[in-house]
VOPAGU-2260 file (C-alpha; in pm, 1 decimal, decimal comma):
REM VOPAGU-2260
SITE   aa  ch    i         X         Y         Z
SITE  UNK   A    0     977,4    2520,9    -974,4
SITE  UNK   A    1    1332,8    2375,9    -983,9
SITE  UNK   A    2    1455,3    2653,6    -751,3
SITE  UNK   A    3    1152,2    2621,4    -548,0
SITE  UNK   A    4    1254,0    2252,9    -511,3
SITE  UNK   A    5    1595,3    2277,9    -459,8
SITE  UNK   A    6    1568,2    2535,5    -183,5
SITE  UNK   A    7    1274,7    2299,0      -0,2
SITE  UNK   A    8    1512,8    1998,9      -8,6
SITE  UNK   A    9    1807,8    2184,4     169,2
SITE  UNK   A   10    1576,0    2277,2     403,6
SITE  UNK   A   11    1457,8    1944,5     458,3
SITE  UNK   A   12    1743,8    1745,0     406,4
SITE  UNK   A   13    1837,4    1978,2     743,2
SITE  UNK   A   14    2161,2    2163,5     521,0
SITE  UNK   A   15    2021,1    2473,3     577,0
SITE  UNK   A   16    1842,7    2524,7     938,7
SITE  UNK   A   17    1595,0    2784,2    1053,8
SITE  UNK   A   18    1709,8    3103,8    1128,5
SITE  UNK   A   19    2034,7    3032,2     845,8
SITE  UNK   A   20    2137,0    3245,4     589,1
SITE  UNK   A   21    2029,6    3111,4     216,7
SITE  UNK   A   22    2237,5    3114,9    -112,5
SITE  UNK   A   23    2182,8    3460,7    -263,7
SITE  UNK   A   24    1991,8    3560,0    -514,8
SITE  UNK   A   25    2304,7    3623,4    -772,3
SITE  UNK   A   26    2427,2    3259,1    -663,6
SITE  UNK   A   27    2102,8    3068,5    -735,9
SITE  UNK   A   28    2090,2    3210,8   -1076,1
SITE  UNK   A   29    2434,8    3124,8   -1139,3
SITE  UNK   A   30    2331,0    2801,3   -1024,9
SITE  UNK   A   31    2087,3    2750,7   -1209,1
SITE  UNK   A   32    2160,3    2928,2   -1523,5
SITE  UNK   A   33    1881,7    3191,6   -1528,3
SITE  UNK   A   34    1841,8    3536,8   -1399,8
SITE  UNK   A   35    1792,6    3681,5   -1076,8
SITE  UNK   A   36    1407,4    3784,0   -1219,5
SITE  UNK   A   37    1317,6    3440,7   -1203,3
SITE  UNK   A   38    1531,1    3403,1    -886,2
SITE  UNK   A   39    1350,5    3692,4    -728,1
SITE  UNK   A   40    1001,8    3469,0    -880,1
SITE  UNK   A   41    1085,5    3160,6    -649,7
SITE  UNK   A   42    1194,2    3366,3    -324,2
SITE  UNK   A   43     858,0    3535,6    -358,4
SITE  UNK   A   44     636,9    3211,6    -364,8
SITE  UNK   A   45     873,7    3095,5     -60,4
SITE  UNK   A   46     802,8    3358,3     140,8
SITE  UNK   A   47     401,8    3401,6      52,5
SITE  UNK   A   48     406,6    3059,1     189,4
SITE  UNK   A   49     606,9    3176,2     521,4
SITE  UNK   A   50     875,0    2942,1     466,1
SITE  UNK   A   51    1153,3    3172,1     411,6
SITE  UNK   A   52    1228,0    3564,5     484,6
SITE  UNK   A   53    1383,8    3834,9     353,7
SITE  UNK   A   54    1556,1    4127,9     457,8
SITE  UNK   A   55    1723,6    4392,4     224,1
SITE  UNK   A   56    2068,7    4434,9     198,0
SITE  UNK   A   57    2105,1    4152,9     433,0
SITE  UNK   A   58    1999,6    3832,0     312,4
SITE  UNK   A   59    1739,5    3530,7     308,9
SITE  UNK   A   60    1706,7    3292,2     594,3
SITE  UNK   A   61    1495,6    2956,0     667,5
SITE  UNK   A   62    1171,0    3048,6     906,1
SITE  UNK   A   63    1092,0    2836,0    1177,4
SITE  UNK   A   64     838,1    2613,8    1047,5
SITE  UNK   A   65     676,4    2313,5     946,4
SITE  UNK   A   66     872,7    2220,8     606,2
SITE  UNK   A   67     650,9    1868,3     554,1
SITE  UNK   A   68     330,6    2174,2     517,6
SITE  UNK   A   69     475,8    2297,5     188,9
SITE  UNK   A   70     543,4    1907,3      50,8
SITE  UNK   A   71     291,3    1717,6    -194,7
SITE  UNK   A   72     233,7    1342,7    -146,8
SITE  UNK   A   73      62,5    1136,1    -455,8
SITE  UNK   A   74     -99,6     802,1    -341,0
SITE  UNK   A   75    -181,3     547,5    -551,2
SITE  UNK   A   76    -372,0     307,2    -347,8
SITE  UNK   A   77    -638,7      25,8    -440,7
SITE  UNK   A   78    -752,9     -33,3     -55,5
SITE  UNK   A   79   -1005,6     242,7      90,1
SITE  UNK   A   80    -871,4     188,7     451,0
SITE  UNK   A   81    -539,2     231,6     374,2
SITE  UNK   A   82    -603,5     520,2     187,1
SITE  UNK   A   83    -772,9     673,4     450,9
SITE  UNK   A   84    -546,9     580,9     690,8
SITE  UNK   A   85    -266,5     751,1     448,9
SITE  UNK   A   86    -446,9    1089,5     421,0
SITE  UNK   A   87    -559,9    1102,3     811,7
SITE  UNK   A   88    -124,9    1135,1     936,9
SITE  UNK   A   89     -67,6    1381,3     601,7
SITE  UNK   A   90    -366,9    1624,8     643,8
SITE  UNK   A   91    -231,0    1656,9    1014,0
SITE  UNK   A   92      86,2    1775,7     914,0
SITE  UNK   A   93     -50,5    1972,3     654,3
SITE  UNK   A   94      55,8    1806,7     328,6
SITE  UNK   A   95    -128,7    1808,5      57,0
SITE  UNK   A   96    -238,5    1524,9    -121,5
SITE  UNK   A   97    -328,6    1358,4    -457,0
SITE  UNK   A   98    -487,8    1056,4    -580,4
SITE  UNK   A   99    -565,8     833,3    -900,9
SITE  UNK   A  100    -881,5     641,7    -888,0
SITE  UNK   A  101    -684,4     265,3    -952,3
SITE  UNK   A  102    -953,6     209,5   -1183,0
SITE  UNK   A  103    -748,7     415,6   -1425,5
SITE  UNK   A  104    -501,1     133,8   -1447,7
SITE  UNK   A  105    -643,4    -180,2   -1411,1
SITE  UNK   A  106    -731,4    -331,9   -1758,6
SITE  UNK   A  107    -428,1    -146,6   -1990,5
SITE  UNK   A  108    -126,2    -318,9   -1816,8
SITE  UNK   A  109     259,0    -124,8   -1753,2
SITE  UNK   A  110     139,1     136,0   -1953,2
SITE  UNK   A  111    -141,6     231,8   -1759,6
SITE  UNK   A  112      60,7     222,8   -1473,1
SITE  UNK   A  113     255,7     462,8   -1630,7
SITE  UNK   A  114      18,1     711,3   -1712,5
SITE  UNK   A  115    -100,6     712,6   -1361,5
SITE  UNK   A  116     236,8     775,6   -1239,5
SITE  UNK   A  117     309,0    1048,8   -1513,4
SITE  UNK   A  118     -74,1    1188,3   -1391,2
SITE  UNK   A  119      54,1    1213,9   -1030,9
SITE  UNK   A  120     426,2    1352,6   -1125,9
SITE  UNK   A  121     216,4    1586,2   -1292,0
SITE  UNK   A  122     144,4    1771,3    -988,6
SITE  UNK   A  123     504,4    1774,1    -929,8
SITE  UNK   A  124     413,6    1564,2    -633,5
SITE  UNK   A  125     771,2    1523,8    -393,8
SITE  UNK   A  126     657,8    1140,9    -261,1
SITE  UNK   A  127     493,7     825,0    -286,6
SITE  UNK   A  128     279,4     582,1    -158,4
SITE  UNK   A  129     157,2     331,7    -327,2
SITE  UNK   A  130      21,9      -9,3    -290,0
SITE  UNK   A  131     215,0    -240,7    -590,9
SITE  UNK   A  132      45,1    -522,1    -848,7
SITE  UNK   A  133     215,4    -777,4   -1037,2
SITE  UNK   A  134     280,1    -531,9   -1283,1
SITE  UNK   A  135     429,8    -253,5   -1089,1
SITE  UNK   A  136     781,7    -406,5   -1087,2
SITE  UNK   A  137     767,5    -366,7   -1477,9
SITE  UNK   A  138     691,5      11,0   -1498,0
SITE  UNK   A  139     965,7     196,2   -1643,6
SITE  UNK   A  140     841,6     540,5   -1469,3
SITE  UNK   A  141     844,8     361,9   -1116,5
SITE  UNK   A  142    1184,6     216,7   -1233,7
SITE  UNK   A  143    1366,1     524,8   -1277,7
SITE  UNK   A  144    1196,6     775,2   -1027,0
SITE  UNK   A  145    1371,6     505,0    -766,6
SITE  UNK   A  146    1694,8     484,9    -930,4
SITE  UNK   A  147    1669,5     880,8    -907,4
SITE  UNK   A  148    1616,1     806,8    -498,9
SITE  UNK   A  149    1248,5     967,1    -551,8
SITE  UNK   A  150    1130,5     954,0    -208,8
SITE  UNK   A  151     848,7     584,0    -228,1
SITE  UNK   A  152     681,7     373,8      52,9
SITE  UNK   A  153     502,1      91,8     -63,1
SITE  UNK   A  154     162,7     -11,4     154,9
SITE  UNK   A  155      63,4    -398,5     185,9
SITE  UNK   A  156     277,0    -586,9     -17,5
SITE  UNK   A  157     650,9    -645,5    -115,7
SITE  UNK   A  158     764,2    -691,8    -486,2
SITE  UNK   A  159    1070,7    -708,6    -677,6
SITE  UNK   A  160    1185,9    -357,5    -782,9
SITE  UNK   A  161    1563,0    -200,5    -905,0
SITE  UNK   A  162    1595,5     -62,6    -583,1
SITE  UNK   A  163    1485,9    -159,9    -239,8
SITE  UNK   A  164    1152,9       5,6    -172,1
SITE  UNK   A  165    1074,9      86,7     198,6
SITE  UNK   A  166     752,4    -127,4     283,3
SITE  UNK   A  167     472,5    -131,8     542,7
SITE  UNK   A  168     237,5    -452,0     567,1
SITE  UNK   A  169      64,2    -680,4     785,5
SITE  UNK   A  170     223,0   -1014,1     947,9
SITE  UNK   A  171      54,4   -1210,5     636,8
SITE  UNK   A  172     251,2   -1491,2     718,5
SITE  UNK   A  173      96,6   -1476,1    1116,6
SITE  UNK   A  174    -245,9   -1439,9    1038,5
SITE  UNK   A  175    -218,4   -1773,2     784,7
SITE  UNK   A  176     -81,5   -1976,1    1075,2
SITE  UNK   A  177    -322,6   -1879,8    1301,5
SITE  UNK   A  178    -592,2   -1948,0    1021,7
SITE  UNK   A  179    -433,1   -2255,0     981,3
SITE  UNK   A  180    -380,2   -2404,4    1304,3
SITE  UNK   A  181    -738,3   -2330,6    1373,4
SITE  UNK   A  182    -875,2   -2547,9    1156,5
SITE  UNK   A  183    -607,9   -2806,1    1204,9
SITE  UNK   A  184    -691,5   -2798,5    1593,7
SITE  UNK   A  185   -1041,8   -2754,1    1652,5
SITE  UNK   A  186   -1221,8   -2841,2    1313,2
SITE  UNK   A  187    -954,7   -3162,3    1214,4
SITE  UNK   A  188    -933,6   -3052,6     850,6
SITE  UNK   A  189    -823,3   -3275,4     620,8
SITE  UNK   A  190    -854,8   -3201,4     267,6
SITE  UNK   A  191    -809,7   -2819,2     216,1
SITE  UNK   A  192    -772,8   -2596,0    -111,4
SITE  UNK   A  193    -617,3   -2230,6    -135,6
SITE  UNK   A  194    -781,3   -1999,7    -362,4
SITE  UNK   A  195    -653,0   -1690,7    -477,1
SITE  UNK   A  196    -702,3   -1473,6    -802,7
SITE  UNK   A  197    -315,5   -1348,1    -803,9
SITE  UNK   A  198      13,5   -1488,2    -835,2
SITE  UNK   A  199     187,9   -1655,0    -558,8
SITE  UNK   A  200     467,5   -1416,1    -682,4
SITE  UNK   A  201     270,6   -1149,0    -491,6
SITE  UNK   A  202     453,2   -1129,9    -156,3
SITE  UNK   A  203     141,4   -1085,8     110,4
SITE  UNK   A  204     -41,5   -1396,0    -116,3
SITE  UNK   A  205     279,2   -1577,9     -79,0
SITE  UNK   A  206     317,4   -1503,9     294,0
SITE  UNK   A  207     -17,3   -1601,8     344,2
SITE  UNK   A  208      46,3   -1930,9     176,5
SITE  UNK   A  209     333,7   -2022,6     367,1
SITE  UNK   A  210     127,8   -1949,0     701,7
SITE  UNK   A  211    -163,5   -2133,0     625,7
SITE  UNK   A  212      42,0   -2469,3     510,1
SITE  UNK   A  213     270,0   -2448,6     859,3
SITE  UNK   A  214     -55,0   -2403,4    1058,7
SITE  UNK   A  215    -228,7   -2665,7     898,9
SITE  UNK   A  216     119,2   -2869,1     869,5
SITE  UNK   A  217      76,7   -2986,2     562,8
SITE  UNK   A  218     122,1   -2856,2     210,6
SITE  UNK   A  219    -188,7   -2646,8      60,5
SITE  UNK   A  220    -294,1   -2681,3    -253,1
SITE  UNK   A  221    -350,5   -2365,6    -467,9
SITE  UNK   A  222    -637,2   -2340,6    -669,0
SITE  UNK   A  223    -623,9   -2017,3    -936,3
SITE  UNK   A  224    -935,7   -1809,7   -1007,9
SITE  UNK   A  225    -908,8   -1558,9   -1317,3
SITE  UNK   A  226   -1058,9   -1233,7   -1092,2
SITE  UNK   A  227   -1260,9   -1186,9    -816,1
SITE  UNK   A  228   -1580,6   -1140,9   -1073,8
SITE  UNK   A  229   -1478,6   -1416,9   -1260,5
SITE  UNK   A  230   -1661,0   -1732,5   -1288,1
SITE  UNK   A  231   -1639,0   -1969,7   -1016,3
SITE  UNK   A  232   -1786,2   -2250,6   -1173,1
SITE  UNK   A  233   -1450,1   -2447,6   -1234,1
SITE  UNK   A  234   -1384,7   -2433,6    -842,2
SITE  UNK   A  235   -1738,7   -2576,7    -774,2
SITE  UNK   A  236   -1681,3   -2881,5   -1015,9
SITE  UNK   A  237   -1334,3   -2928,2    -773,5
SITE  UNK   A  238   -1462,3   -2925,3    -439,3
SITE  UNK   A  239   -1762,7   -3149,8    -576,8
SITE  UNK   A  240   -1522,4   -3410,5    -748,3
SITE  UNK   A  241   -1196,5   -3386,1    -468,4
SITE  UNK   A  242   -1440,6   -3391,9    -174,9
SITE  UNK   A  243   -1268,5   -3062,7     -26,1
SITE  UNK   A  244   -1368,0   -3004,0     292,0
SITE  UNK   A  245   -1164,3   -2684,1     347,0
SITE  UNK   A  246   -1129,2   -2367,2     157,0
SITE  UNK   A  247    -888,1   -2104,5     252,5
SITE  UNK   A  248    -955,2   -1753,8      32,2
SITE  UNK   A  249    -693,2   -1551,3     -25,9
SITE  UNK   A  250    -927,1   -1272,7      93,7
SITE  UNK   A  251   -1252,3   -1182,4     200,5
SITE  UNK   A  252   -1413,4   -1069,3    -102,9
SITE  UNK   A  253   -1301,2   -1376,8    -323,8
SITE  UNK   A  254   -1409,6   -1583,8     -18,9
SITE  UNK   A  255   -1784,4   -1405,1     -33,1
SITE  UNK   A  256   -1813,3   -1421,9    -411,1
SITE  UNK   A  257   -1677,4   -1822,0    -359,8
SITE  UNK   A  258   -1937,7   -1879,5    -108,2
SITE  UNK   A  259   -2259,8   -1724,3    -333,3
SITE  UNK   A  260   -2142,8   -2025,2    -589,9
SITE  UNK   A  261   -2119,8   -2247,0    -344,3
SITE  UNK   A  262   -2438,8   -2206,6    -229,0
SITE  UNK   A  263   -2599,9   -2168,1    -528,3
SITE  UNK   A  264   -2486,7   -2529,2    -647,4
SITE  UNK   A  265   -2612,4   -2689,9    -329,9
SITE  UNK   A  266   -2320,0   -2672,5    -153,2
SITE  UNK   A  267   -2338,1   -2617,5     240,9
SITE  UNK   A  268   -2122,6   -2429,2     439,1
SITE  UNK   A  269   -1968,0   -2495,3     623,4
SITE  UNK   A  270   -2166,8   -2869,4     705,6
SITE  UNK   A  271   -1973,2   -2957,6     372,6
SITE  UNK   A  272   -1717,8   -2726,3     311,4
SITE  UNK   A  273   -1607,2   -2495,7     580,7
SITE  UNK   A  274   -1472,0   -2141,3     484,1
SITE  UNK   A  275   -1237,0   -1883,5     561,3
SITE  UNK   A  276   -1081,7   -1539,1     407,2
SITE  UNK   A  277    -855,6   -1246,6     524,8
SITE  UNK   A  278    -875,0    -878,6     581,7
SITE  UNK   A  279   -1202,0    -893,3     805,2
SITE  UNK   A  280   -1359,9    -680,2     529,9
SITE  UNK   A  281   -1704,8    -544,7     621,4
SITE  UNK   A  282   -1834,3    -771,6     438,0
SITE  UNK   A  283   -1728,3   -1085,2     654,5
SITE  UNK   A  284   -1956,8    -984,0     922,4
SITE  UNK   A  285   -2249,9    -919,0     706,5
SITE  UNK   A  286   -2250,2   -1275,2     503,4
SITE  UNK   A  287   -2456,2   -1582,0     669,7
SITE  UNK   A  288   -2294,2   -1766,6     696,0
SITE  UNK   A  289   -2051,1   -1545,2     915,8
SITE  UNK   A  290   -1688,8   -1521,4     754,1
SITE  UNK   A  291   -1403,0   -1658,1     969,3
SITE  UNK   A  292   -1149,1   -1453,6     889,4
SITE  UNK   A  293    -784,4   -1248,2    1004,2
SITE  UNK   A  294    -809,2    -861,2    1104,7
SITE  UNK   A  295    -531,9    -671,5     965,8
SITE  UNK   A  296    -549,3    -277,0    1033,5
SITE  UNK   A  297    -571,4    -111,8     676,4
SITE  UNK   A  298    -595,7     195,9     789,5
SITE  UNK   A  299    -287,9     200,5    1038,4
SITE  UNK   A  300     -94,8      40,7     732,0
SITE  UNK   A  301    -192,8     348,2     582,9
SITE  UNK   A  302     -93,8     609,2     828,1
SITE  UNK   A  303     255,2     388,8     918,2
SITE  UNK   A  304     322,4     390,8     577,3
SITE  UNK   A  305     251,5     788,0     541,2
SITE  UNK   A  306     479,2     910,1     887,2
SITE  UNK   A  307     759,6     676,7     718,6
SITE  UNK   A  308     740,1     855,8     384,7
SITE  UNK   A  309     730,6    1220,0     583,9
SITE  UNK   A  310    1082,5    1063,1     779,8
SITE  UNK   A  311    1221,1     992,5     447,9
SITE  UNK   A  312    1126,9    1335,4     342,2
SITE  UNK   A  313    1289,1    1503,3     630,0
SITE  UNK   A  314    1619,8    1343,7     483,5
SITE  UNK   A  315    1594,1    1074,4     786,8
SITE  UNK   A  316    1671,3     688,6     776,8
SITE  UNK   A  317    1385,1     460,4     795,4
SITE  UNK   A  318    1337,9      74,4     835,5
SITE  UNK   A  319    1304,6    -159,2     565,3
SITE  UNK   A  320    1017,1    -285,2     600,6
SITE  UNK   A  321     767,2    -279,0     883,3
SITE  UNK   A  322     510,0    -553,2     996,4
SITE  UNK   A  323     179,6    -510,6    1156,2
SITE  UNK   A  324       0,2    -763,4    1394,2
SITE  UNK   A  325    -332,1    -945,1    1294,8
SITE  UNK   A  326    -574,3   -1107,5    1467,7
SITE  UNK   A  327    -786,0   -1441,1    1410,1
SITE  UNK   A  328   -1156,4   -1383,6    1392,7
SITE  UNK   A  329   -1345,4   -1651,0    1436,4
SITE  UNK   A  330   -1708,2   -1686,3    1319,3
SITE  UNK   A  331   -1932,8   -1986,8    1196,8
SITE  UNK   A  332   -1817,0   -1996,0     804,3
SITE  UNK   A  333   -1571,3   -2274,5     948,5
SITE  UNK   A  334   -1832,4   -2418,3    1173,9
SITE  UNK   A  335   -1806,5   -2245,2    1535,7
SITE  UNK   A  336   -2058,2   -2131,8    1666,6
């Protein structure tokens, strides 16, 4: 596998171009301390798979062909859309991919993170995407794959890492002003709460933040719920006793779960309290009241994120970090008709 590897990466790192002549097979063992019999082992694989050829007394050379086809991508992705979008660009250029369910990893902290990394390494994946928590920036496994330059593209949000991760995410900060001067403009709010079930710390929460209190002008203040499943009944006794009359959710579910205990304590929306969230989930459209809310495309955050990680593959140089457009959506959770 480590010849295998090695050979694949001069190929792609473009030191050794199709139709060139490849270390021989008394080098490579030298190289790596083993015989040509295991030599000969790798070469074979290489060229069942068409990527190299052979011929006797001559030498091996590079085919002409599609080196990203031969390359294994792990993704380890909470958001459907973005995984979808993710495995749309890599099927078309023939890599294969592999998943953990996130579920794996959600209640058991670093170390589950770790064992879903280890899982995915497992299948001696060569890149990957994957879509950080707070507690990514603590994983050890993450940690040293990147001080290793393992080739990684995080998907939807920034975080603090030992290395500078390449990063693909919406405008967050964009669609929160344009949430925010909305309701500034045409609905006068006046009294407005941000609601969010992770850390400010999180950089697309953050950026969303920031938006929403320079489109409203005003500083927003943050209101903490323990999950999205969690009980909501602490936020109900706040908008009763601070007279609220604007709720910004940190996304669309949160802001659909907010609004069923809302509602259920008497609570009218929006002739009391109007509403909004972000993502344009499909849920958004399917809730009465209607959810006003920002698009962000998931799933081309998904395939962005995948052709940068097949650039960085090819031994290319990529940008930092690349942002996405959103859109306002306006429906009648926030009063319009």
């Amino acid at each position: 596998m480590k010849i295998i590897s090695y050979i694949e990466d001069l190929i792609l790192s473009g030191k050794v171009l199709a139709g060139e002549k490849l270390p021989s097979e008394s080098d490579l063992a030298k190289l790596f301390s083993t015989t040509r019999i295991t030599v000969r082992r790798a070469l074979d694989d290489l060229e069942k798979r068409g990527i190299i050829t052979r011929v006797p007394s001559v030498g091996t050379f590079v085919r002409e062909i599609n080196i990203v086809s031969t390359k294994r991508i792990g993704i380890l992705v909470n958001n459907h859309h973005i995984l979808y979008g993710a495995s749309q660009f890599l099927t078309s250029v023939g890599a294969r991919i592999f998943t953990v369910p996130r579920e794996h990893q959600t209640h058991g902290g670093s170390l589950s993170e770790e064992k879903a990394l280890n899982t995915l390494m497992s299948y001696s994946v060569n890149g990957l995407i994957i879509e950080p928590t707070e507690l990514t920036s603590k994983c050890q496994k993450l940690n040293n794959l990147l001080l290793s330059n393992f080739p990684v593209v995080f998907v939807d949000r920034e975080i603090n890492t030992v290395k500078k991760v390449p990063t693909v995410l919406s405008d967050n900060y964009e669609g929160g002003k344009m949430l925010g001067e909305h309701f500034r403009k045409v609905h006068k709010s006046k009294n407005s709460l941000f609601v969010t079930s992770e850390d400010l710390q999180i950089s697309s929460v953050a950026e969303r933040y920031r938006g929403i209190c320079d489109g409203i002008r005003k500083q927003v203040e943050v209101f903490y719920v323990e999950s999205i499943d969690g009980d909501f009944s602490e936020l109900v006794r706040k908008i009763k006793q601070d007279k609220h009359d604007t709720i910004f959710f940190c996304n669309d579910m949160l802001a659909i779960r907010g609004a069923f205990f809302l509602l259920k304590n008497d609570i009218l929306i929006p002739q009391e309290v109007m509403i909004s969230g972000f993502d344009n989930d499909f849920v958004a459209k399917m809730s009465e009241p209607k959810l006003t809310t920002v698009r962000q495309d998931l799933a081309l955050v998904g395939e962005v994120a995948a052709s940068q990680l097949v650039e960085l593959l090819k031994g290319e140089k990529i940008e930092s970090k690349i942002l996405l457009k959103t859109e306002l959506i306006v429906r009648n959770s926030c009063g319009c008709k």
